[in-house]
mmCIF file of the N, C-alpha and C atoms, coordinates in Angstrom:
data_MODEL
# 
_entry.id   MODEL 
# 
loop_
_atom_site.group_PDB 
_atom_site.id 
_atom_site.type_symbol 
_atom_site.label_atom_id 
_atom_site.label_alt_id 
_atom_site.label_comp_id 
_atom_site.label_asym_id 
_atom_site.label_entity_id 
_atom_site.label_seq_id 
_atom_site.pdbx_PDB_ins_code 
_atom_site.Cartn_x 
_atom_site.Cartn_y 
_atom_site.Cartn_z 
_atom_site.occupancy 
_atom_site.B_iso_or_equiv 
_atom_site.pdbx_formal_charge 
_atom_site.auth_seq_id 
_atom_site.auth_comp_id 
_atom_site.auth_asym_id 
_atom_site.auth_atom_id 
_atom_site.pdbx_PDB_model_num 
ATOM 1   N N  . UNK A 1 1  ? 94.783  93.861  114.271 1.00 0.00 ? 1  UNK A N  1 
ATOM 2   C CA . UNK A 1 1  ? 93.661  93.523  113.421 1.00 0.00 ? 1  UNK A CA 1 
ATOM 3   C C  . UNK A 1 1  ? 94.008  93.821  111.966 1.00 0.00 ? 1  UNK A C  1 
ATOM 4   N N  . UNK A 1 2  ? 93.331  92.801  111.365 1.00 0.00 ? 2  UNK A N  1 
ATOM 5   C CA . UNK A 1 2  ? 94.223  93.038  109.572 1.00 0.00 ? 2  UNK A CA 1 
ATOM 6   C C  . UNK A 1 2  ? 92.576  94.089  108.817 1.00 0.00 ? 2  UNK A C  1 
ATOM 7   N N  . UNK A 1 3  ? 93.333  94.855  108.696 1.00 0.00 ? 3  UNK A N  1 
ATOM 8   C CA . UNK A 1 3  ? 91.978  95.634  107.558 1.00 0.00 ? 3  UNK A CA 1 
ATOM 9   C C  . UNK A 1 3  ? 92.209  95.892  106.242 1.00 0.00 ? 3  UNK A C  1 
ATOM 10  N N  . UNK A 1 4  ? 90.794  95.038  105.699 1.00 0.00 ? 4  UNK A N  1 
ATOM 11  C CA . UNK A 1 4  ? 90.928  94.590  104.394 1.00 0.00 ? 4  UNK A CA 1 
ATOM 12  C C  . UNK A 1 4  ? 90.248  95.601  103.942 1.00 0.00 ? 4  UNK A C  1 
ATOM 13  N N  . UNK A 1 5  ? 91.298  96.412  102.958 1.00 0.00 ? 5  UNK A N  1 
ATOM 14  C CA . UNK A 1 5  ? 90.201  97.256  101.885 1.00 0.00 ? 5  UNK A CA 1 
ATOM 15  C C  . UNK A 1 5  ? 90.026  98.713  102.726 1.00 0.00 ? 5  UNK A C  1 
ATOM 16  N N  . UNK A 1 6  ? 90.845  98.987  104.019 1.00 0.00 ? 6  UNK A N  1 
ATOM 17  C CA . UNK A 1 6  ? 90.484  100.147 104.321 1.00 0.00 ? 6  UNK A CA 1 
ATOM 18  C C  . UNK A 1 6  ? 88.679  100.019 104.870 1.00 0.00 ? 6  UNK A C  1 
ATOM 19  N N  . UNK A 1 7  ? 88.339  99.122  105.509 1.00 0.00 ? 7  UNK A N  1 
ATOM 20  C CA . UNK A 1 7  ? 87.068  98.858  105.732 1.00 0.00 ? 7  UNK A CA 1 
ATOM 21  C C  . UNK A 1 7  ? 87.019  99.769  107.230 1.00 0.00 ? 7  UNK A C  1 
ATOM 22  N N  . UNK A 1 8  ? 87.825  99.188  108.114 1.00 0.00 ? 8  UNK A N  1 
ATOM 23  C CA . UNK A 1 8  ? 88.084  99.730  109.273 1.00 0.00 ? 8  UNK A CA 1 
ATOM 24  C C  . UNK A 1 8  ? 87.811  101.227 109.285 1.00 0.00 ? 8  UNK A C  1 
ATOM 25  N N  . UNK A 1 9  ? 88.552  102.226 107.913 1.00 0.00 ? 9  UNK A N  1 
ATOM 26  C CA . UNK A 1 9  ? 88.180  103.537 108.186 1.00 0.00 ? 9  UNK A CA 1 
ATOM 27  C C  . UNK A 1 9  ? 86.788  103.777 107.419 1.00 0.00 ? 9  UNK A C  1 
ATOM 28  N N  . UNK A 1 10 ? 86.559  102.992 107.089 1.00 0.00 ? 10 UNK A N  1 
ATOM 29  C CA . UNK A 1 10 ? 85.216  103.081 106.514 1.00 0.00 ? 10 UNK A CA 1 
ATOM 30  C C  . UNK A 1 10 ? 83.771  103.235 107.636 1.00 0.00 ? 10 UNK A C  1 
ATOM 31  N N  . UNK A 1 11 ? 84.263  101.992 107.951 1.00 0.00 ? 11 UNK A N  1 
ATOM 32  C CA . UNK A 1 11 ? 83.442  102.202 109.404 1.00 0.00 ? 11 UNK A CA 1 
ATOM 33  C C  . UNK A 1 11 ? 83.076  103.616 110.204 1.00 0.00 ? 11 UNK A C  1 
ATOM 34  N N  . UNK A 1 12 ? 84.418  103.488 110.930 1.00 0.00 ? 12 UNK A N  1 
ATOM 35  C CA . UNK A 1 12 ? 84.323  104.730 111.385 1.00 0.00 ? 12 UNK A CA 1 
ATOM 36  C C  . UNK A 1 12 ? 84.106  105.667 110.844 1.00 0.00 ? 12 UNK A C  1 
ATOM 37  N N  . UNK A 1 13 ? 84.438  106.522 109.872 1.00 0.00 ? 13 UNK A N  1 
ATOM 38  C CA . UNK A 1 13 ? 83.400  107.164 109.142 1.00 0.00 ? 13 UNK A CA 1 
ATOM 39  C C  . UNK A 1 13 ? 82.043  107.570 109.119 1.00 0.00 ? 13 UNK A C  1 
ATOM 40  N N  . UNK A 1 14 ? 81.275  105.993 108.711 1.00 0.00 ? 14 UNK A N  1 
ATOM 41  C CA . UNK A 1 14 ? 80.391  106.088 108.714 1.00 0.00 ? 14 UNK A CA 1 
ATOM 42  C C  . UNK A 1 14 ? 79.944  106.367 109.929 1.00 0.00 ? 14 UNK A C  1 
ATOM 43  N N  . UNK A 1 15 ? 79.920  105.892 111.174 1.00 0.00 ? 15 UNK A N  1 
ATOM 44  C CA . UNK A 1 15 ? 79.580  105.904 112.596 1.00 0.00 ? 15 UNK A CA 1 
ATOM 45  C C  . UNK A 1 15 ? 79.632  107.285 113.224 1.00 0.00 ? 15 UNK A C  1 
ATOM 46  N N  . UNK A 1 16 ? 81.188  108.311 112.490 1.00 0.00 ? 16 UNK A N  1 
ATOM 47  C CA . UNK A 1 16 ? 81.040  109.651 112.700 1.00 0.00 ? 16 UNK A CA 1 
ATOM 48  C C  . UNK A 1 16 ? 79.895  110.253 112.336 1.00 0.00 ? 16 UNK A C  1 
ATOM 49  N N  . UNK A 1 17 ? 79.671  110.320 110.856 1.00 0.00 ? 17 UNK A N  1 
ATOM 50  C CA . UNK A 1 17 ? 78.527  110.947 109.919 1.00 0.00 ? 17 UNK A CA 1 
ATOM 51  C C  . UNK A 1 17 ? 77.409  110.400 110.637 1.00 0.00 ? 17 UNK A C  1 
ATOM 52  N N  . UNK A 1 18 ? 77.200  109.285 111.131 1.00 0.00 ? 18 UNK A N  1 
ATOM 53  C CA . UNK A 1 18 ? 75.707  109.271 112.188 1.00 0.00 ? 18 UNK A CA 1 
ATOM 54  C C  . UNK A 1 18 ? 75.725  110.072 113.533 1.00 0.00 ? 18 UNK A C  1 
ATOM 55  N N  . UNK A 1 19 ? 76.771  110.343 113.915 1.00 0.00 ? 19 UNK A N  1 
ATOM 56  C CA . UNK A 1 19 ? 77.095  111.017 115.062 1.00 0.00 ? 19 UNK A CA 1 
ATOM 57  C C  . UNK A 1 19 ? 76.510  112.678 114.836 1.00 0.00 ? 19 UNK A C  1 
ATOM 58  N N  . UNK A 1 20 ? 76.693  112.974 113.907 1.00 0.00 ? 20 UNK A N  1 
ATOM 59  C CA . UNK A 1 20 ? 76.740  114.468 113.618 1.00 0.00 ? 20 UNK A CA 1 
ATOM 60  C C  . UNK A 1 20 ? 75.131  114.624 113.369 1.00 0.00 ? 20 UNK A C  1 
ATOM 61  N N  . UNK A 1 21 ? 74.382  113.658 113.424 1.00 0.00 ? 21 UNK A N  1 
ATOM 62  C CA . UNK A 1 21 ? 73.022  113.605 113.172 1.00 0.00 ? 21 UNK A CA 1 
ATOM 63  C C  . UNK A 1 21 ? 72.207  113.201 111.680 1.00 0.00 ? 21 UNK A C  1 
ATOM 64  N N  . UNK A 1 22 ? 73.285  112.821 110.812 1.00 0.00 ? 22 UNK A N  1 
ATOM 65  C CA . UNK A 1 22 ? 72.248  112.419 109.896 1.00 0.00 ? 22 UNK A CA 1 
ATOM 66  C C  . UNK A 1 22 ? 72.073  111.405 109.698 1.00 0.00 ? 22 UNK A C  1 
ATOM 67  N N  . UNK A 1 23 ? 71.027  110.964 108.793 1.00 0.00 ? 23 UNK A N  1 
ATOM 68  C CA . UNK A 1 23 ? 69.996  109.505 108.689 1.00 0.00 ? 23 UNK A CA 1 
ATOM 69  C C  . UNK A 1 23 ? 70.813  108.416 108.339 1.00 0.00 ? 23 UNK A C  1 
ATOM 70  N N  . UNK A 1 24 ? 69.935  107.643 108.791 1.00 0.00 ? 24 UNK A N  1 
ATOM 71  C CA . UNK A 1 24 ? 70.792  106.655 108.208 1.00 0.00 ? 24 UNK A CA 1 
ATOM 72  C C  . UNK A 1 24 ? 70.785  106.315 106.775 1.00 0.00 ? 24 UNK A C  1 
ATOM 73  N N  . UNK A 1 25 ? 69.650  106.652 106.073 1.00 0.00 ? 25 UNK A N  1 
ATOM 74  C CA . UNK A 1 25 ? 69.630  106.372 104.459 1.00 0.00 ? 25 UNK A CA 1 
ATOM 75  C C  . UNK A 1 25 ? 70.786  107.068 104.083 1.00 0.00 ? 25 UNK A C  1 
ATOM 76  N N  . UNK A 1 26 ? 70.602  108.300 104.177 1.00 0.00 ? 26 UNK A N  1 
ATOM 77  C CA . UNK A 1 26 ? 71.374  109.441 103.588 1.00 0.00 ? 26 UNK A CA 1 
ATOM 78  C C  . UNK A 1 26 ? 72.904  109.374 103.924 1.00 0.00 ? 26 UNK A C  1 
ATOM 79  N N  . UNK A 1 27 ? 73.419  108.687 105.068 1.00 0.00 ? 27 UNK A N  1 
ATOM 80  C CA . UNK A 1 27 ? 74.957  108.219 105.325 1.00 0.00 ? 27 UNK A CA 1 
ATOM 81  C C  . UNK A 1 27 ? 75.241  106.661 104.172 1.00 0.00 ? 27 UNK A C  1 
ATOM 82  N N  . UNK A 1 28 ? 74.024  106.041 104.106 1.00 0.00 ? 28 UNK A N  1 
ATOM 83  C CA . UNK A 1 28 ? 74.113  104.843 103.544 1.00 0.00 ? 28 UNK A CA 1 
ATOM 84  C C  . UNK A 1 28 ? 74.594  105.069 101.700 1.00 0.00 ? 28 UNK A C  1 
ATOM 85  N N  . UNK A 1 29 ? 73.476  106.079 101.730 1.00 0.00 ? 29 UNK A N  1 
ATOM 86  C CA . UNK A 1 29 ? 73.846  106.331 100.023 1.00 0.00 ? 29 UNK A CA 1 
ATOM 87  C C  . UNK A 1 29 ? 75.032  107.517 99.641  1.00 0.00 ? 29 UNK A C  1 
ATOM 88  N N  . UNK A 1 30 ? 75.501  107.971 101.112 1.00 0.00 ? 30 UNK A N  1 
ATOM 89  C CA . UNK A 1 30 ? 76.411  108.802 100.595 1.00 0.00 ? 30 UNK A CA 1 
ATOM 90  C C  . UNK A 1 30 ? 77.798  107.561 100.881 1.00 0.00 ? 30 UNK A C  1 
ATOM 91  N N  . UNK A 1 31 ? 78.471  107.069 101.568 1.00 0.00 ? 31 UNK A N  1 
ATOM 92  C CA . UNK A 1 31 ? 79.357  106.216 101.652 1.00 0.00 ? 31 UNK A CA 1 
ATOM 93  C C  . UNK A 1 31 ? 79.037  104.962 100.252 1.00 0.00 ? 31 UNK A C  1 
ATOM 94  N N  . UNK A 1 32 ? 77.516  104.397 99.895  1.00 0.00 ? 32 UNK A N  1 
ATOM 95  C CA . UNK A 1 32 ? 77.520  103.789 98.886  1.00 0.00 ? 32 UNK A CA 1 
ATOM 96  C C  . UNK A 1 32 ? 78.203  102.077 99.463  1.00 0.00 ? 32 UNK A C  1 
ATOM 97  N N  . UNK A 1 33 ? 76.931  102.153 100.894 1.00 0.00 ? 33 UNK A N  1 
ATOM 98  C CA . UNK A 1 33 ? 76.636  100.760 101.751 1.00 0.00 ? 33 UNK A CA 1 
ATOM 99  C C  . UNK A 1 33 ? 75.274  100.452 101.538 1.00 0.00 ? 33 UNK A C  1 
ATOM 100 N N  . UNK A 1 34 ? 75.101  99.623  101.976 1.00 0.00 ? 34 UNK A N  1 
ATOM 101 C CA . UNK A 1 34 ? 73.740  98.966  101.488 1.00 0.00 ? 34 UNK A CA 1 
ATOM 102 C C  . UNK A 1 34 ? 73.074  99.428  103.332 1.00 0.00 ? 34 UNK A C  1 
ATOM 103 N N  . UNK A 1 35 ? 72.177  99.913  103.595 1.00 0.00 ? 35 UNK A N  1 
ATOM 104 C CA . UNK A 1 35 ? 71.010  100.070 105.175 1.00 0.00 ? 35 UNK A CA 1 
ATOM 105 C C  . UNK A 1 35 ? 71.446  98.881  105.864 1.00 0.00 ? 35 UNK A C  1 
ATOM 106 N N  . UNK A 1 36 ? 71.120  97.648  105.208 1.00 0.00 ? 36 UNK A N  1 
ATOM 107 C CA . UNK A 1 36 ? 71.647  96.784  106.137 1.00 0.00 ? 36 UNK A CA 1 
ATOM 108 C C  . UNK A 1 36 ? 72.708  97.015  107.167 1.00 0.00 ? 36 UNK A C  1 
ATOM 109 N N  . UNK A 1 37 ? 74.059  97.104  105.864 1.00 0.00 ? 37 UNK A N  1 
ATOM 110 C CA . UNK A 1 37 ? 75.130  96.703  106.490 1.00 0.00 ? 37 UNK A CA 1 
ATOM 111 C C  . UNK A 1 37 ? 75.745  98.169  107.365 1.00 0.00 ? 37 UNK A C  1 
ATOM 112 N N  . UNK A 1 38 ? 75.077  98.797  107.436 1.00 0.00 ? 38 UNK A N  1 
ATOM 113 C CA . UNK A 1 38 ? 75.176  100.494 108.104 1.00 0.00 ? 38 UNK A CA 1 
ATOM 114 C C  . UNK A 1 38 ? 74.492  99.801  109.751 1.00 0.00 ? 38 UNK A C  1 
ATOM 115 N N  . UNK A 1 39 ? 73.251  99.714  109.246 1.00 0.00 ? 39 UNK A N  1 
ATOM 116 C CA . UNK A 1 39 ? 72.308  99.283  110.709 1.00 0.00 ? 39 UNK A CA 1 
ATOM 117 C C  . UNK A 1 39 ? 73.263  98.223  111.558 1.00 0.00 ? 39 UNK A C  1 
ATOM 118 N N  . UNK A 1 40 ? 74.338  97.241  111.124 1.00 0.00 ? 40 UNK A N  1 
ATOM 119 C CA . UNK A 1 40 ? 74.819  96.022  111.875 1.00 0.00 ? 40 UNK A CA 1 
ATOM 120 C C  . UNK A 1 40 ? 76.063  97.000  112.697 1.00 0.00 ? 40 UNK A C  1 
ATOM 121 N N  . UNK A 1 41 ? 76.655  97.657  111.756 1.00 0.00 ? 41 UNK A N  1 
ATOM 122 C CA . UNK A 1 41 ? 77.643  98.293  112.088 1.00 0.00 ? 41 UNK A CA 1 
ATOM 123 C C  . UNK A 1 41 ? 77.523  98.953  113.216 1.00 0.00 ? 41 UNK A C  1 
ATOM 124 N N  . UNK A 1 42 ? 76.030  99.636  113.133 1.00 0.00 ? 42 UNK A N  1 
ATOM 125 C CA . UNK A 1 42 ? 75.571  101.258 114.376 1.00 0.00 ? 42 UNK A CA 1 
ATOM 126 C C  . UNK A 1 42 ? 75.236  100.028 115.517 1.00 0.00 ? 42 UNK A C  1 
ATOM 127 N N  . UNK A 1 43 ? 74.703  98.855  115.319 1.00 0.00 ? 43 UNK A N  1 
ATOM 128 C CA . UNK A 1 43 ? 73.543  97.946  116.346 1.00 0.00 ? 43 UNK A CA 1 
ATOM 129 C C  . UNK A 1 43 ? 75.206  97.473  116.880 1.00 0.00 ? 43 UNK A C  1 
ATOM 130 N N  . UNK A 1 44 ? 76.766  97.104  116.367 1.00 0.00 ? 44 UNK A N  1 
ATOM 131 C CA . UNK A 1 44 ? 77.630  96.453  117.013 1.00 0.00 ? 44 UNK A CA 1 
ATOM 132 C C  . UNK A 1 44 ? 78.243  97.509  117.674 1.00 0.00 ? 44 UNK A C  1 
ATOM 133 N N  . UNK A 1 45 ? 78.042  98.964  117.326 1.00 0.00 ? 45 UNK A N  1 
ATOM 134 C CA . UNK A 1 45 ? 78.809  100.216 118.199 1.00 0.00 ? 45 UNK A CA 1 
ATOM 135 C C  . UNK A 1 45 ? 78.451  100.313 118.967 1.00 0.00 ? 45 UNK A C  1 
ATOM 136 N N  . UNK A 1 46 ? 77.104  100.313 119.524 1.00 0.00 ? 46 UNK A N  1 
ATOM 137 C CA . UNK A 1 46 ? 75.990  100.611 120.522 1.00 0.00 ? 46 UNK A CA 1 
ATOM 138 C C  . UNK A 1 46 ? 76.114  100.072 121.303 1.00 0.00 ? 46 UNK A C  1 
ATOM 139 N N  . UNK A 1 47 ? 75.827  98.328  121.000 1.00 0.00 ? 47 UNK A N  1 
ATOM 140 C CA . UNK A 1 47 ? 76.629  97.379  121.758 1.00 0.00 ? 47 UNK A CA 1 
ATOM 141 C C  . UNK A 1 47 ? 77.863  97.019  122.408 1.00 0.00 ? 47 UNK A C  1 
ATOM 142 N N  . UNK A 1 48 ? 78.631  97.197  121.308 1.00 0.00 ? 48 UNK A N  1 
ATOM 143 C CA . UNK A 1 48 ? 79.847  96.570  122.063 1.00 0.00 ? 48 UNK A CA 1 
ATOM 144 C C  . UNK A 1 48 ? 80.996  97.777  122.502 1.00 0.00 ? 48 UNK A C  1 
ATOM 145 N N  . UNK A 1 49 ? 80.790  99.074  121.505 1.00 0.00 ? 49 UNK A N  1 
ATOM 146 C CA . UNK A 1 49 ? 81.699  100.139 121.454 1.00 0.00 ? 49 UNK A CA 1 
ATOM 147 C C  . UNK A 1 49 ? 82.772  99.923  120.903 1.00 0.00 ? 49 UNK A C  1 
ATOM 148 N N  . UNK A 1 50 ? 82.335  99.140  119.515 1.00 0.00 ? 50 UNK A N  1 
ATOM 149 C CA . UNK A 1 50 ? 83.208  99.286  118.841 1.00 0.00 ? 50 UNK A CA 1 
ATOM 150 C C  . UNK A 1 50 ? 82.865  98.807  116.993 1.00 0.00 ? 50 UNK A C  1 
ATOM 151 N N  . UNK A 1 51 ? 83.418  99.257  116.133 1.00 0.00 ? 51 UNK A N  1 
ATOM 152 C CA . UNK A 1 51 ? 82.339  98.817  114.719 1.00 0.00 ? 51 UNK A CA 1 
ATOM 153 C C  . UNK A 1 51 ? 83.804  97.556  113.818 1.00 0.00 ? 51 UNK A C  1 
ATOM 154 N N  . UNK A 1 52 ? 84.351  96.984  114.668 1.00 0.00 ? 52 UNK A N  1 
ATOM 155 C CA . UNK A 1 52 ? 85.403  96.031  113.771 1.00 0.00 ? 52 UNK A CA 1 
ATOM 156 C C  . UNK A 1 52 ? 84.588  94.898  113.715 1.00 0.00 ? 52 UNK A C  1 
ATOM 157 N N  . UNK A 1 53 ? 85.189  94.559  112.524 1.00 0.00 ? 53 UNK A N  1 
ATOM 158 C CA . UNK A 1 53 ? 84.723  93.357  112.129 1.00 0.00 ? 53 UNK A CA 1 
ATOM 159 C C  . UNK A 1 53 ? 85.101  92.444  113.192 1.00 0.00 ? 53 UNK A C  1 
ATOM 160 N N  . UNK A 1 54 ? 84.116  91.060  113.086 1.00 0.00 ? 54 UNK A N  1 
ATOM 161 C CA . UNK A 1 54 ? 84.098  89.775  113.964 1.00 0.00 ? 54 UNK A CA 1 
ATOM 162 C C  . UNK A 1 54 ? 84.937  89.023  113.415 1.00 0.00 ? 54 UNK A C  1 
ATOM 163 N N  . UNK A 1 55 ? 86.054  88.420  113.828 1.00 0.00 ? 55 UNK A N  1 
ATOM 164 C CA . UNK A 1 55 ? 87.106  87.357  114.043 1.00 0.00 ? 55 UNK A CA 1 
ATOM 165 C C  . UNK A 1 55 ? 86.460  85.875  113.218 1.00 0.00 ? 55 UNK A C  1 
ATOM 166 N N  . UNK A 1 56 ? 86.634  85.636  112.046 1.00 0.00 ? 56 UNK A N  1 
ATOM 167 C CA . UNK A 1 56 ? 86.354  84.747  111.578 1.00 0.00 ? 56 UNK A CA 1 
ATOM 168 C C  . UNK A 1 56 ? 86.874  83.100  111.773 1.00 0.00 ? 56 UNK A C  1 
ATOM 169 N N  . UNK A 1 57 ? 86.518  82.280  112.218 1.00 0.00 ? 57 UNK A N  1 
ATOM 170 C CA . UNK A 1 57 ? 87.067  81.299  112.609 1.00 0.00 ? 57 UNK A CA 1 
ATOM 171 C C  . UNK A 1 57 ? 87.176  79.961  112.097 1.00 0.00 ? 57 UNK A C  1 
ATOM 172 N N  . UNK A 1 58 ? 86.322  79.578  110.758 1.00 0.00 ? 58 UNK A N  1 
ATOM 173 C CA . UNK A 1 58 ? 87.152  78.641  109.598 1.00 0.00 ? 58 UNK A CA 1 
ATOM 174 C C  . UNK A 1 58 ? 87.276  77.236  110.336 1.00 0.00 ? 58 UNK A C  1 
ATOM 175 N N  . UNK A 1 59 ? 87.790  76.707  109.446 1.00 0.00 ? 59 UNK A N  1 
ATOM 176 C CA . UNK A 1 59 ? 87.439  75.569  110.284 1.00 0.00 ? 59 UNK A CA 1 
ATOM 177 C C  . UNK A 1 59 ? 88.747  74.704  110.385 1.00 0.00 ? 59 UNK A C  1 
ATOM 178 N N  . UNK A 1 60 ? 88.765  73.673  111.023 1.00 0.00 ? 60 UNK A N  1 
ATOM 179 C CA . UNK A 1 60 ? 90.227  73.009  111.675 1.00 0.00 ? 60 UNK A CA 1 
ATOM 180 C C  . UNK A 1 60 ? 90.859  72.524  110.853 1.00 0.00 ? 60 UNK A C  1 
ATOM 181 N N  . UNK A 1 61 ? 92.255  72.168  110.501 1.00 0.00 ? 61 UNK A N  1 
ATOM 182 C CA . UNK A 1 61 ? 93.280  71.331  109.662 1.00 0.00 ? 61 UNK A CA 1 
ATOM 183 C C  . UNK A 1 61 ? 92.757  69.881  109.870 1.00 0.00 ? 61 UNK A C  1 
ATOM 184 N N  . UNK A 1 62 ? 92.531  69.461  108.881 1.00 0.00 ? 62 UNK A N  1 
ATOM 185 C CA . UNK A 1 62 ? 92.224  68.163  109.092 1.00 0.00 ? 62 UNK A CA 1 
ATOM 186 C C  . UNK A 1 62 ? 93.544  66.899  108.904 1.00 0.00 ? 62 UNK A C  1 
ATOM 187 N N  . UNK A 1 63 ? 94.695  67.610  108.889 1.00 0.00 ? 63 UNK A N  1 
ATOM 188 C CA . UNK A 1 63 ? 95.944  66.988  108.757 1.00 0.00 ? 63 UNK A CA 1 
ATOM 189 C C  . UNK A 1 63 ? 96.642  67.123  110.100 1.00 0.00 ? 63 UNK A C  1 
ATOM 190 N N  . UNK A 1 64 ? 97.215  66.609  111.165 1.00 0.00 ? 64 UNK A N  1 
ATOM 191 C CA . UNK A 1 64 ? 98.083  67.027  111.739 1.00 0.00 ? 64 UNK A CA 1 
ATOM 192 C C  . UNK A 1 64 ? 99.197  67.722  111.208 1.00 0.00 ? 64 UNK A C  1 
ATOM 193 N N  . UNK A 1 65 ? 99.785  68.673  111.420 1.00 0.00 ? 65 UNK A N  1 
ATOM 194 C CA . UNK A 1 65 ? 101.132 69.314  111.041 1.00 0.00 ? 65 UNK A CA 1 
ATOM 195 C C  . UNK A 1 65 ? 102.373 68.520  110.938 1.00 0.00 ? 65 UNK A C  1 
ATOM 196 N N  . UNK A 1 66 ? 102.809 67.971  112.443 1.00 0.00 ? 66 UNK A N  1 
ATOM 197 C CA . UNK A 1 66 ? 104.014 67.270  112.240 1.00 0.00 ? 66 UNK A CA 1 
ATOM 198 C C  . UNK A 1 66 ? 103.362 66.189  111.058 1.00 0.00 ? 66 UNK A C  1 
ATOM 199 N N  . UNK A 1 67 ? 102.890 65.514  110.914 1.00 0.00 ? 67 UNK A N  1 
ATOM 200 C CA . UNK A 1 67 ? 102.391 64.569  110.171 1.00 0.00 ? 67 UNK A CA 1 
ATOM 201 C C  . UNK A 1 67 ? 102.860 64.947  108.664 1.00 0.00 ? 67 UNK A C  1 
ATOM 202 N N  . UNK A 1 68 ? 101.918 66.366  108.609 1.00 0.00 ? 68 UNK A N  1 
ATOM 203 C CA . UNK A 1 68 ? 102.276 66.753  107.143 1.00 0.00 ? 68 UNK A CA 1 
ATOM 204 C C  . UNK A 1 68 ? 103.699 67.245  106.939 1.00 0.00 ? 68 UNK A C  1 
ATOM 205 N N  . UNK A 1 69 ? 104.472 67.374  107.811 1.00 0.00 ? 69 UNK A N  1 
ATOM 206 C CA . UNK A 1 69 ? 105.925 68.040  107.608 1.00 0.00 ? 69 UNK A CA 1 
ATOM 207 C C  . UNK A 1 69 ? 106.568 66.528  107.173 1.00 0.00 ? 69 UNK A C  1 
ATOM 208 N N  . UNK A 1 70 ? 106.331 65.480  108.009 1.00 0.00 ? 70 UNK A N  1 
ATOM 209 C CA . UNK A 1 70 ? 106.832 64.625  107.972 1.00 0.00 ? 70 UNK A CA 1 
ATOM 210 C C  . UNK A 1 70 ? 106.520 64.094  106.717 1.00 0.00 ? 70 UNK A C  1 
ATOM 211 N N  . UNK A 1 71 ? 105.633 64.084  106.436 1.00 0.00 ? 71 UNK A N  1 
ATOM 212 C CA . UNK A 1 71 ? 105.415 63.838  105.020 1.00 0.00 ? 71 UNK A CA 1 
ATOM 213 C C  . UNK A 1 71 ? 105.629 64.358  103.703 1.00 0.00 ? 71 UNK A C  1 
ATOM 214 N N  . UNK A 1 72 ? 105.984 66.054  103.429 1.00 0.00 ? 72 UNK A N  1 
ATOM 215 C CA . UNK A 1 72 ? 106.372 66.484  102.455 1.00 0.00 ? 72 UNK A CA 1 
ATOM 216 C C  . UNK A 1 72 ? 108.190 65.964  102.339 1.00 0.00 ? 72 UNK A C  1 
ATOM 217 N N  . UNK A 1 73 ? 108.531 66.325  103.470 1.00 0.00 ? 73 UNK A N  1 
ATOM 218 C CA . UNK A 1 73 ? 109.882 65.511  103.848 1.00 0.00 ? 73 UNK A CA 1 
ATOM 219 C C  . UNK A 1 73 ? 110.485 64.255  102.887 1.00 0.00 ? 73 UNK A C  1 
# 
């Protein structure tokens, strides 16, 4: 998994510091995340058991490859 920005230990982090019992505001403004994005993080740990980011998936080449090889060629 590629982690951008050290986000990954960020996470976790944060997910510890809720562990140990404190609020969620007070983890939010001490890391300096917005509630939201704290609450998605704790609601995807809970869930899935785990706080990584979701696999972004973009959208298709609208060129075939050989096509375009053949063509810079």
């Amino acid at each position: 998994m590629v982690v951008y920005n050290g986000i990954k230990h960020v996470r976790e982090k944060v997910i510890q510091h809720l562990k140990l019992g404190h609020s969620q505001i007070s983890t939010a403004q001490l890391f300096k995340i917005n509630l939201n994005t704290l609450k998605v993080w704790l609601k995807r740990y809970r869930k899935e058991g785990h706080f990584n980011a979701r696999k972004r998936l973009g959208s298709k080449p609208s060129i075939d490859k050989e096509k375009f090889i053949t063509y810079v060629k």
